[in-house]
VOGU-3710 file (C-alpha; in Angstrom, 3 decimals, decimal comma):
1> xxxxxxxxxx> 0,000/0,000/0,000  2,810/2,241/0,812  4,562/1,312/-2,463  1,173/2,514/-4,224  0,608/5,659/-2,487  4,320/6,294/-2,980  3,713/5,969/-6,766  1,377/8,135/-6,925  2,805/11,205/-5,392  5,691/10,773/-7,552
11> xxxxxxxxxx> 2,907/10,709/-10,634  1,274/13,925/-9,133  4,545/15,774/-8,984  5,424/14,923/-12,453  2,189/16,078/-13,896  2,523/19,115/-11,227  5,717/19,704/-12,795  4,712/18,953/-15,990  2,383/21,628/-16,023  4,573/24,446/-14,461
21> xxxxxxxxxx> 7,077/23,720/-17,275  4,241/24,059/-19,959  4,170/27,503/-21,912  1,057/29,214/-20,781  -2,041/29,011/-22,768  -2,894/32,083/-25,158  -6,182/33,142/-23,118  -3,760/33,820/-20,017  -0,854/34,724/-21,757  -2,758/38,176/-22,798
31> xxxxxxxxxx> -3,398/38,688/-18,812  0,514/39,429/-18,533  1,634/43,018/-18,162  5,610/44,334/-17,154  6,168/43,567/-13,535  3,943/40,790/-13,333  3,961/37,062/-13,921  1,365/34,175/-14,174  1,755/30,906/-12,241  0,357/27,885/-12,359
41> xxxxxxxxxx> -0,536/26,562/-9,010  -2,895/23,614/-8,059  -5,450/23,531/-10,512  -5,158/27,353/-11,606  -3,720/29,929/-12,897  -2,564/33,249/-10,610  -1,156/36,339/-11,374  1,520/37,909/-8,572  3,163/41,457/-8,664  7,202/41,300/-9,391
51> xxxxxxxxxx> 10,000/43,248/-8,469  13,641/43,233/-9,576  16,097/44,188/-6,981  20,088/44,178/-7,112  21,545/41,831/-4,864  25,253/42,738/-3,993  26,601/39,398/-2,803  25,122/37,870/-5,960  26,450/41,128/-7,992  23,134/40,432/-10,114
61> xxxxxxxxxx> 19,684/41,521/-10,332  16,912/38,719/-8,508  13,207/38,342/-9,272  11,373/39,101/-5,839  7,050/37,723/-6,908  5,265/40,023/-4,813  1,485/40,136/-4,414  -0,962/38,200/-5,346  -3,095/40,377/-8,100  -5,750/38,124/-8,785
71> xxxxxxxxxx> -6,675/34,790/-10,839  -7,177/34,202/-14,170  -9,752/31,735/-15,933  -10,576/31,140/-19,421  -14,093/31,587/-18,743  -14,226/35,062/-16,701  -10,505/36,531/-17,591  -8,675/37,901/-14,963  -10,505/37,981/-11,641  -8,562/40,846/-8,848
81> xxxxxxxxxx> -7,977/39,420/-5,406  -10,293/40,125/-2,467  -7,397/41,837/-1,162  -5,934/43,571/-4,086  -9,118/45,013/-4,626  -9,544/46,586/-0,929  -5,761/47,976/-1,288  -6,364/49,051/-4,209  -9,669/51,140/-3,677  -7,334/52,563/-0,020
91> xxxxxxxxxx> -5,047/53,684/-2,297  -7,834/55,593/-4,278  -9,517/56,867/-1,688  -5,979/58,136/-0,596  -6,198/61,023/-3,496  -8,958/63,253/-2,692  -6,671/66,391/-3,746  -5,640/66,290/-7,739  -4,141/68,007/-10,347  -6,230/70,249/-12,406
101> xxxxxxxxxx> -5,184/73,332/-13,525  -2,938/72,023/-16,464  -6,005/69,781/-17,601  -8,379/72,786/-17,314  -5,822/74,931/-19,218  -4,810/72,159/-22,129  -8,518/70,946/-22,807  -9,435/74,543/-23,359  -6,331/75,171/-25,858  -7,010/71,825/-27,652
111> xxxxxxxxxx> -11,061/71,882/-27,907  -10,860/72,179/-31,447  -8,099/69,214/-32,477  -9,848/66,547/-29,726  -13,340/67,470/-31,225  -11,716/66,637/-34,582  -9,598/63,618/-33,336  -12,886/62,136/-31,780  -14,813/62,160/-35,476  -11,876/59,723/-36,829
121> xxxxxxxxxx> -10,647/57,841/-34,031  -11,760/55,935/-31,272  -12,499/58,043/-28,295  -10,379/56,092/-25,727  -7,473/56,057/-27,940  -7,739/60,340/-28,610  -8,361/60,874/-24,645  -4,842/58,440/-24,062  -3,146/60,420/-26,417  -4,389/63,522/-24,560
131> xxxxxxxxxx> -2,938/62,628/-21,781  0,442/61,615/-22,998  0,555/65,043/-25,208  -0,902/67,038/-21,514  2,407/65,528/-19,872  4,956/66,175/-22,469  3,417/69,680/-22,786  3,697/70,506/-18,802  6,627/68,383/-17,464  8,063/66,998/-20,466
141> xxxxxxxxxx> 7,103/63,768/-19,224  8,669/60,402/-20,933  6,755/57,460/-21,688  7,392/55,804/-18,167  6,195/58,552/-16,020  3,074/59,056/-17,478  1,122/56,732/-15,284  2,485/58,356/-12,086  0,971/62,281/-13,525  -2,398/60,011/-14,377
151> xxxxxxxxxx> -2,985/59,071/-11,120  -2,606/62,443/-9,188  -4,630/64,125/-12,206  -7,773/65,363/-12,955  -8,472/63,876/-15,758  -8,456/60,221/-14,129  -11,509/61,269/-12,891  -12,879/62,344/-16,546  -12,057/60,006/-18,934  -12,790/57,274/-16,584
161> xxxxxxxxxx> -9,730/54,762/-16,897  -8,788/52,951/-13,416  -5,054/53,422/-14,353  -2,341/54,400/-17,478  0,289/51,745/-18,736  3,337/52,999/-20,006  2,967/49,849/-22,318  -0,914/50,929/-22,798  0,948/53,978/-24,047  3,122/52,742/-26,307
171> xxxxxxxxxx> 0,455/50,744/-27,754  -1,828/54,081/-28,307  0,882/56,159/-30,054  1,862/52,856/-32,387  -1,781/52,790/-33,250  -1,712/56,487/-34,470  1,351/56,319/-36,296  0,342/53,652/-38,389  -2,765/55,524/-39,241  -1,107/58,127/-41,428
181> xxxxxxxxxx> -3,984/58,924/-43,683  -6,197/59,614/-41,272  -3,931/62,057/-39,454  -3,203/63,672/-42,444  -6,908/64,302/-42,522  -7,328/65,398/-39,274  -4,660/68,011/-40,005  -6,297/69,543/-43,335  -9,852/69,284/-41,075  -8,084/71,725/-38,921
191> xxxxxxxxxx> -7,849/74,307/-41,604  -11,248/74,230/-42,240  -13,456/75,519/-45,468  -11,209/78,107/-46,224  -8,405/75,652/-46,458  -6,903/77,740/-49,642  -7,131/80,960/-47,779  -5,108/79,828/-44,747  -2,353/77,913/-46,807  -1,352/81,021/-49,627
201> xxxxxxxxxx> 1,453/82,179/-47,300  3,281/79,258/-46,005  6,701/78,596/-43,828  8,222/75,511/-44,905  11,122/74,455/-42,394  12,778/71,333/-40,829  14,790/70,290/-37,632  16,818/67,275/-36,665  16,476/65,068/-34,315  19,168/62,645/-32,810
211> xxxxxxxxxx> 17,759/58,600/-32,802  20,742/57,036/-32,254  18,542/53,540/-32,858  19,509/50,171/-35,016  15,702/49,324/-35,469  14,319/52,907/-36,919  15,211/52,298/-40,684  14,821/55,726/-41,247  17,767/57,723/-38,956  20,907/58,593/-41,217
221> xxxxxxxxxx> 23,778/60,875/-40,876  23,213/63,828/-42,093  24,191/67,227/-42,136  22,641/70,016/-39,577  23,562/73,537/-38,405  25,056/72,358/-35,448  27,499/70,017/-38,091  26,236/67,515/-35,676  26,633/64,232/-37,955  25,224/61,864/-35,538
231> xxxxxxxxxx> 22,410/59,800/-36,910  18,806/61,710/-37,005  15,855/62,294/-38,669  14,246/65,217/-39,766  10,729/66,596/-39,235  9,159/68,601/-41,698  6,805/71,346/-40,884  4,148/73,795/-42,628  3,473/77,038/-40,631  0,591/78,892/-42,008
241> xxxxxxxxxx> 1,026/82,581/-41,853  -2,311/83,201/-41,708  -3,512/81,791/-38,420  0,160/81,507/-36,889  0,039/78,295/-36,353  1,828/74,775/-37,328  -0,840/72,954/-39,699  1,416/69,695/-40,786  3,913/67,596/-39,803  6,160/64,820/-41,530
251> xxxxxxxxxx> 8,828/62,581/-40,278  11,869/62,019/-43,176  15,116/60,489/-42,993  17,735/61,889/-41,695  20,076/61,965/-45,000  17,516/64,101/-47,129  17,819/67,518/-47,618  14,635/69,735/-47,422  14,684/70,700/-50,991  13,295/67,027/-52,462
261> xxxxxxxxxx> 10,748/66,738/-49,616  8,452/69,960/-49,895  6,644/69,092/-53,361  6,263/65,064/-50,926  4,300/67,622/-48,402  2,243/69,873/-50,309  0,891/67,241/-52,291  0,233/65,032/-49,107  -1,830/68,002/-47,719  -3,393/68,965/-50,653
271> xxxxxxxxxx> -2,432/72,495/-50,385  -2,429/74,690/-53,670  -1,108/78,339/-54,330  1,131/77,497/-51,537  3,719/80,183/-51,306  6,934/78,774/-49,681  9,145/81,346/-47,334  12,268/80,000/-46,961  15,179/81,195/-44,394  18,435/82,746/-45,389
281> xxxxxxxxxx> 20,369/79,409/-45,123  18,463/78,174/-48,215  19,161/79,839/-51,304  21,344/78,439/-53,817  20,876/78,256/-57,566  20,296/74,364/-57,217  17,881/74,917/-54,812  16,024/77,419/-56,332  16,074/75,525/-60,185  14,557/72,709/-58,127
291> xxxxxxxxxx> 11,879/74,215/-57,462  11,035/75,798/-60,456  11,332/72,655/-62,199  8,664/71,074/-59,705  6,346/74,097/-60,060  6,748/75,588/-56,612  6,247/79,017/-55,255  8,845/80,815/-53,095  9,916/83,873/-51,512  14,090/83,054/-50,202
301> xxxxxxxxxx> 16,054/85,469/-48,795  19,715/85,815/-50,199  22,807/86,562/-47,146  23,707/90,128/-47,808  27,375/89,107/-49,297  25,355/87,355/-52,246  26,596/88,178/-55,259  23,955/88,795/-57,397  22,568/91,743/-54,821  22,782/95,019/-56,441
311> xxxxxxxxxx> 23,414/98,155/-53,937  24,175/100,330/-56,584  21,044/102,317/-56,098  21,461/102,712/-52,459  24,505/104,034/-52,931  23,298/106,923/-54,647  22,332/110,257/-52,678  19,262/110,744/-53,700  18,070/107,377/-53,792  14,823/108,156/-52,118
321> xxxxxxxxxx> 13,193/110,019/-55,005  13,833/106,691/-57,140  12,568/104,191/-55,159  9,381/102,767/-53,633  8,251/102,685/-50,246  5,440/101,099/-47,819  4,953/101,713/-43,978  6,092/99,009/-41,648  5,571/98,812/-37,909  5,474/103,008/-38,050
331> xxxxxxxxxx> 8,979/102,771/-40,151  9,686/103,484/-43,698  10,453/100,474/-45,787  12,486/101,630/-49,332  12,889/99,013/-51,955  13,119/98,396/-55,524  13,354/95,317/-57,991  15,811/94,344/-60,515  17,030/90,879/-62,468  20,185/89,210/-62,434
341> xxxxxxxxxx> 20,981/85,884/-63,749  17,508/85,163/-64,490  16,477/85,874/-60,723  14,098/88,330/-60,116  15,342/90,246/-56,831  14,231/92,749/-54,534  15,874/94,488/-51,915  14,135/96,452/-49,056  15,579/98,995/-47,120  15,163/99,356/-43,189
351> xxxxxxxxxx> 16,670/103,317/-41,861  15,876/102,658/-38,352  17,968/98,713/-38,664  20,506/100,541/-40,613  20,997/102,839/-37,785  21,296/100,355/-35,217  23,363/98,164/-36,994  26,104/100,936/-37,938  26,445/101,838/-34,321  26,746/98,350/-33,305
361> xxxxxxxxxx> 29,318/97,360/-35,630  31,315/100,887/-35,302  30,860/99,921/-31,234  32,565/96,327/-31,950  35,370/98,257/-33,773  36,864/99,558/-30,736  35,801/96,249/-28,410  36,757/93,834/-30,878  39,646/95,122/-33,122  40,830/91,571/-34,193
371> xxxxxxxxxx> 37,508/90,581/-36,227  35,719/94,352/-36,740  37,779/96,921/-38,294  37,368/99,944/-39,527  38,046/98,590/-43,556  35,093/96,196/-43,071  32,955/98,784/-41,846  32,927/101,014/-44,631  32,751/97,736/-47,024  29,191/97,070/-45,029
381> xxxxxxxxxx> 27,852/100,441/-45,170  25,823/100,388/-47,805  24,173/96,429/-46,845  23,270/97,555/-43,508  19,487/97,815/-42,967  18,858/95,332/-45,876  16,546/92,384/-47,121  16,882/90,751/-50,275  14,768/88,137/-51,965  14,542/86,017/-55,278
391> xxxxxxxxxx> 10,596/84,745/-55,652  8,398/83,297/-57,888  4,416/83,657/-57,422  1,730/82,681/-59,599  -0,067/86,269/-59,102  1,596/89,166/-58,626  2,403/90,203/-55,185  2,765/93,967/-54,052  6,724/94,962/-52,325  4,784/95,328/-48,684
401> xxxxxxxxxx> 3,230/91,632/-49,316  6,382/90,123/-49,961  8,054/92,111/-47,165  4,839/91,197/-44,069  5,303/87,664/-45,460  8,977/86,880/-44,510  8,337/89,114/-41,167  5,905/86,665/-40,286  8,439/83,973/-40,303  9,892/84,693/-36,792
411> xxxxxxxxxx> 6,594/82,660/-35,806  7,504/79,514/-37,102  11,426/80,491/-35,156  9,560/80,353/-32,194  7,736/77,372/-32,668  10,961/75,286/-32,913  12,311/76,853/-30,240  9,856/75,858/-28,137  9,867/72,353/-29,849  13,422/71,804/-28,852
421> xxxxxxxxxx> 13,761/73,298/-25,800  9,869/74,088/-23,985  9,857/69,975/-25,046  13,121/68,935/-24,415  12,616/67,284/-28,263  16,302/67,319/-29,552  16,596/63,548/-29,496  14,463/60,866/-29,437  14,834/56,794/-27,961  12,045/55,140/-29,441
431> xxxxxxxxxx> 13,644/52,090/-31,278  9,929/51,816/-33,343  9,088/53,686/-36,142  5,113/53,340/-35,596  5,697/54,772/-31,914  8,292/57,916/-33,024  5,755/58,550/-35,365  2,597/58,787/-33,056  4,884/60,542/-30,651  5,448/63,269/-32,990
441> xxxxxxxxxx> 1,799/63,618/-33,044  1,573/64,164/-29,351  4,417/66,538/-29,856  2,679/68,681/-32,743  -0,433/68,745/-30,480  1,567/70,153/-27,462  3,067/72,484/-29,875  -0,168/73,765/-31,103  -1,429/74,487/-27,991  1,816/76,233/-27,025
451> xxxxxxxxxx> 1,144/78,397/-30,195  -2,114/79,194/-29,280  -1,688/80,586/-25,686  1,295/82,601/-26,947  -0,671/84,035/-29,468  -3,738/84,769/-26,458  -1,114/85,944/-24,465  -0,006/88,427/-27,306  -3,318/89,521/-27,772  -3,500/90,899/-24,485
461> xxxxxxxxxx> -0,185/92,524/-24,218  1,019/90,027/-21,481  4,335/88,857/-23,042  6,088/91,478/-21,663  5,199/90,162/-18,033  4,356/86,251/-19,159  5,538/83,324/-21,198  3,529/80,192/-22,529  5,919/78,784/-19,435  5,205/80,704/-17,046
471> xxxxxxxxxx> 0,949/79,896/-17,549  1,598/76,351/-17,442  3,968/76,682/-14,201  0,831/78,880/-12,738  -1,531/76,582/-13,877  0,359/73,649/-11,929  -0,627/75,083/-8,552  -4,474/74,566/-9,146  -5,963/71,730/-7,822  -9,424/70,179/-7,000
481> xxxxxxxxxx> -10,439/68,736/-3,924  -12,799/65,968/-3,019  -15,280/67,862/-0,155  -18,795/65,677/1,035  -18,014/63,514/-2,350  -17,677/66,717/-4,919  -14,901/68,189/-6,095  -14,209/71,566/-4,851  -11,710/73,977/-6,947  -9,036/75,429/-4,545
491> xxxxxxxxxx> -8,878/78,600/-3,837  -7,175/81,089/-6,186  -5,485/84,406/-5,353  -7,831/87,302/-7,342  -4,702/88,164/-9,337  -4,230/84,701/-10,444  -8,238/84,320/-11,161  -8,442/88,044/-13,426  -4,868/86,521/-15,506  -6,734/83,494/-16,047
501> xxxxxxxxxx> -9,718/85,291/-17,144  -8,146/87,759/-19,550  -7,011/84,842/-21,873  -10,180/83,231/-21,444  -9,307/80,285/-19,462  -12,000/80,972/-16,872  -11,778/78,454/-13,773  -14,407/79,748/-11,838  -17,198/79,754/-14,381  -18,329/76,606/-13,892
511> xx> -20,030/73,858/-11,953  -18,699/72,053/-9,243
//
């Protein structure tokens, strides 16, 4: 009898054994996240919290199973712990202060691109990538610390999910990136009816980005104005002058210049009479036969040393009684056109700039003898104060269009500068090209909204007292707290509350 009984432990530990040495079936495999893992024990399968902790006499990193999370069934799924659930709800009931300024503040900025989002996508997927474009926006937040913000925020309570994944995520951004079509869409829907009207006067530019990835496919060396030759990409932006605002984004490789990719973009947008304003660092005959041969409009400044600028007529004393002018800013703008080459130029004229820059340079010429001398100085003279473009428009444009156009350009400066440094956005470790790409889509939707309160800011003559930063910093330090089960806004000083008000971000007007 003993011999029997004997036998059949052994069997039952072999068939135990068996089983924990069997690769789990596919209906519990999809129950396992990161930090967890699924055992099979008795006649079931459990799912236990892990940790990974260093262990110095081992010099080596050991698996520590935690918890127990809950138990998982083919029938019902995964089925939380008695326990799990009780800690769980204490740590929920914990937070009864949360985050809600930023929310308040981004969800006002962004009504208009969610509403838009929602008609395409699924609404669960837009309010994730809310979120992970809400953190990049206010702490620059990577993937991993999203779920952390989630908890303490606002919007937990609003869009209703009992936690954020930084592999649920992941998963959300992949989704959007390999949906280009439809976020090409979504960016034209943003321009409305009057699609044409907002796209005539366009800013064209790029920037690297550092990936310094073996999976992307797409990162190359190339060459950058920081001759930075590190592997990157580049991302392609329209800025419509218009509404003074980024309207499309493209991710490129790294190794092609920006020349063969704008005809790519306009024709991906759908954009006609586009007029592309290029910055000083782009002109060169190559460049500019390009795009003549692909049909392109342009207005591209030339450096002042160009060649093909003529000064002769500035040079002249009574210049002024020859030339054109238009008012600019309260300043007198003089300019004139000629054709060199077979490039139709003209040069504009600033007095006041001219001014300024003489008695700079004539300033450096005693503080800085070994690069500013007095020779070079009089060889500037007659450049200082001046623009000069070669352009090519279907209809003919007026000297003061030309001229408000390229002003308008310092716009789409300041959107990169806030790209790469309000975003911390100069490189990039995503090793997928699906994610990078619906990461750049969280990115142009914190940019966006960064345009947008500048521009509110501007409106209202605060710029001189307020950034975009210094909002979103303010904005950090109102909360909502949970009072007899309803959340109660905390209190605001009346300085804060009239700010608020004045760019029409109005916290108080509305129900508890």
């Amino acid at each position: 009898m003993k011999i029997i009984w004997l036998c059949e432990i052994i069997l039952l530990s072999l068939d135990y054994l068996n089983k924990l040495s069997m690769p789990l079936p596919d209906w519990a495999l999809k129950f396992r996240e990161p930090k967890t893992e699924i055992k099979f024990i008795g006649n079931g399968y459990y799912k236990y919290a892990v940790e990974y902790r260093y262990n110095p006499s081992k010099k080596r990193t050991d698996k520590v199973t935690g918890i127990l999370l809950g138990k998982i069934t083919e029938q019902d799924g995964f089925i939380v712990s008695d326990k799990h659930q009780i800690r769980s709800m204490m740590v929920d009931a914990q937070i009864d202060i949360r985050n809600y300024g930023v929310y308040k503040l981004f969800s006002n900025l962004l009504e208009d691109e969610m509403n838009a989002l929602r008609l395409l996508f699924p609404a669960k997927d837009c309010e994730l990538l809310f979120c992970f474009a809400m953190y990049r926006w206010a702490h620059n937040s990577p993937i991993k610390r999203v779920p952390e913000y989630y908890r303490r925020d606002f919007c937990a309570q609003e869009f209703g999910f009992a936690a954020v994944s930084d592999k649920a995520i992941s998963a959300t951004l992949k989704f959007f990136g390999e949906q280009r079509a439809r976020v090409v869409q979504w960016m034209s829907s943003l321009l409305g009816q009057t699609a044409q009207q907002f796209a005539q006067y366009v800013m064209m530019d790029s920037t690297h980005v550092q990936s310094k990835s073996d999976l992307m496919g797409i990162n190359a060396r190339g060459y950058n104005p920081d001759f930075n030759f590190d592997k990157q990409i580049r991302l392609m932006y329209l800025f419509s002058a218009q509404r003074q605002s980024p309207v499309y984004y493209r991710l490129i490789n790294g190794n092609i210049p920006d020349s063969k990719s704008m005809a790519l973009c306009l024709e991906e947008m759908n954009m006609k009479n586009v007029i592309y304003i290029a910055d000083k660092g782009f002109y060169s005959k190559q460049n500019t036969a390009r795009m003549k041969e692909l049909g392109l409009q342009y207005i591209v400044p030339l450096q002042r040393n160009n060649k093909l600028i003529d000064y002769k007529p500035l040079k002249k004393a009574d210049f002024k009684k020859k030339l054109n002018y238009f008012i600019y800013n309260k300043r007198v703008i003089w300019c004139y056109t000629y054709q060199i080459e077979g490039e139709p130029l003209i040069t504009f004229l600033d007095e006041s700039l001219r001014a300024r820059e003489e008695a700079d340079y004539a300033e450096r010429v005693g503080s800085h003898p070994e690069s500013h001398t007095k020779e070079k100085f009089l060889s500037k003279l007659t450049a200082f104060g001046t623009l000069t473009f070669t352009y090519q428009t279907e209809t003919e444009k007026n000297f003061e269009e030309i001229y408000c156009a390229y002003k308008q350009r310092n716009e789409i400066e300041t959107m990169f500068d806030s790209y790469k440094n309000f975003l911390s956005a100069d490189a990039m470790h995503m090793q997928d090209r699906y994610v990078t790409e619906g990461w750049l889509l969280a990115n142009f939707l914190a940019m966006r909204a960064y345009q947008k309160l500048f521009i509110r800011l501007k409106e209202k003559n605060k710029l001189n007292k307020y950034s975009p930063k210094d909002i979103i910093e303010i904005s950090k330090s109102i909360h909502k707290m949970k009072i007899n089960e309803k959340w109660k806004l905390s209190e605001m000083s009346n300085k804060t509350q009239q700010l608020f008000k004045e760019i029409q971000i109005d916290y108080l007007n509305e129900r508890s």
